[in-house]
N, C-alpha and C positions, 0 to 999 in steps of 0.2 A: 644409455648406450655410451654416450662421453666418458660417464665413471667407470665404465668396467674398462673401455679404452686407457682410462686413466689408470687403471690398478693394472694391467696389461704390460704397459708401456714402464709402469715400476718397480715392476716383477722380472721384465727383459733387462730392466738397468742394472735391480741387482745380481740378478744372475750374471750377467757379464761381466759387471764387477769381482764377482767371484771367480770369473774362469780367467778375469786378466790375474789375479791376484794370484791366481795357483791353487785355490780352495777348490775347484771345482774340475775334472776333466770335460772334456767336450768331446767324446769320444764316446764309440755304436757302448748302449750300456752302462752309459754316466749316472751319476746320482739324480741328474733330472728328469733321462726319462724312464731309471727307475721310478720314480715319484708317481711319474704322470701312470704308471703301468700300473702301481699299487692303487692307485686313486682310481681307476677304471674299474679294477679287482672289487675291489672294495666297494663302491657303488652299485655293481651290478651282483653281489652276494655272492662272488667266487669267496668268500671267507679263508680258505684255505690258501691261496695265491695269495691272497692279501696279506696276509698274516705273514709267510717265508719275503714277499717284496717291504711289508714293514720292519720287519727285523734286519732285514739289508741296510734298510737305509738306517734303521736306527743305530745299527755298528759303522755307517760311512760317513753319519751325519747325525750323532747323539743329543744337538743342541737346539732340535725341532720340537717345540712343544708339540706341535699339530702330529708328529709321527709319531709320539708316545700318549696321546689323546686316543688317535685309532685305535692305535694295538692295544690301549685298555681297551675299546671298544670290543674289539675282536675276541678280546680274551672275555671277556663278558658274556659276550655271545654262546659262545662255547662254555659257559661253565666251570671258566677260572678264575674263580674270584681273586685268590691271593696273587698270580698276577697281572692283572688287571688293577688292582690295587696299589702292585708294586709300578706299574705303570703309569697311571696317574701320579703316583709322588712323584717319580721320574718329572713329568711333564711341569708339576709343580714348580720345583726347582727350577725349572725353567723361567716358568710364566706366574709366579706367584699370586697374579691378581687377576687371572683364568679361571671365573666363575663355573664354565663347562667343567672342567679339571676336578673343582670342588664337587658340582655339584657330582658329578657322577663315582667321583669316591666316597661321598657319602649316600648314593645309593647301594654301591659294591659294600661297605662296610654295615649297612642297614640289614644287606640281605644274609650277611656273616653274620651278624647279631642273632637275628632272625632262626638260621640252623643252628647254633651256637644253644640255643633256648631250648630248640627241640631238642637237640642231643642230651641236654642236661637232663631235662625231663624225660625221660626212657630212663635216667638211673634213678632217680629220685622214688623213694618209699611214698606212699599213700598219707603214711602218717606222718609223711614232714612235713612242715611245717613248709619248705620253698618250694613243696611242689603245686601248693596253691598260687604264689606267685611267680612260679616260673610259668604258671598255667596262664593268668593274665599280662604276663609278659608277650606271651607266644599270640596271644588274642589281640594284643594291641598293634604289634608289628604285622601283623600277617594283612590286613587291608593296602597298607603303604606296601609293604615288599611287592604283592600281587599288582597293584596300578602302577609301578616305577616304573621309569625307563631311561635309559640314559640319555643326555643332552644330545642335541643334534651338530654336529661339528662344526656347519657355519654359522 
């Protein structure tokens, strides 16, 4: 209870800091309680809200790894790899040493590999020669891409 009082009370500072500075308005609508609205969205699987309140913030407030962490999430969820992917770099750039970040663009890119193998293999002849290994390709990814999931955010 003390630490969360603690992260609380450090989170009011700097937020205040922020609205003394000018970075932040404090007005019906701000970038904060947009935040707290996409965080609400987003928890309770409004996906959709969450997604239009993440993209608010991520054009009001570009410099949130945690805001481009979600919306790869989101974009995941729905079945946008590439941006979802491009999302995570985003967040990267950020937070360079954001194992979440990592890890879950290397799930997003596992599962691109993954359709990337099968696409291949639908053009590939019988008698070529990679379509035996595109076929072991497709058989080695496909247990990881079915059990992955993306990191949990906090």
């Amino acid at each position: 209870m003390a630490r969360r009082l603690n992260c609380r009370s450090a989170l009011l500072l700097a937020f205040s800091f922020c609205v003394a500075a000018g970075l932040v308005a404090c007005a019906p609508g701000s970038v904060y309680e947009q935040h707290q609205s996409a965080v609400l969205a987003y928890e309770s699987g409004a996906d959709a809200r969450a997604e239009a309140l993440y993209q608010g913030l991520a054009r009001a407030a570009p410099n949130d790894p945690e805001t481009w962490l979600r919306l790869g999430n989101l974009y995941a969820r729905s079945n946008r790899p590439d941006k979802a992917a491009d999302a995570y770099e985003r967040g990267l750039l950020l937070a360079p040493g954001d194992a979440r970040l990592w890890y879950n663009l290397g799930i997003i890119r596992q599962r691109q590999a993954h359709a990337s193998f099968i696409q291949a293999h639908q053009f590939i002849d019988d008698a070529d020669p990679l379509q035996v290994r595109t076929k072991a390709m497709i058989e080695r990814l496909a247990p990881a891409v079915a059990e992955a999931a993306p990191a949990a955010e906090k």
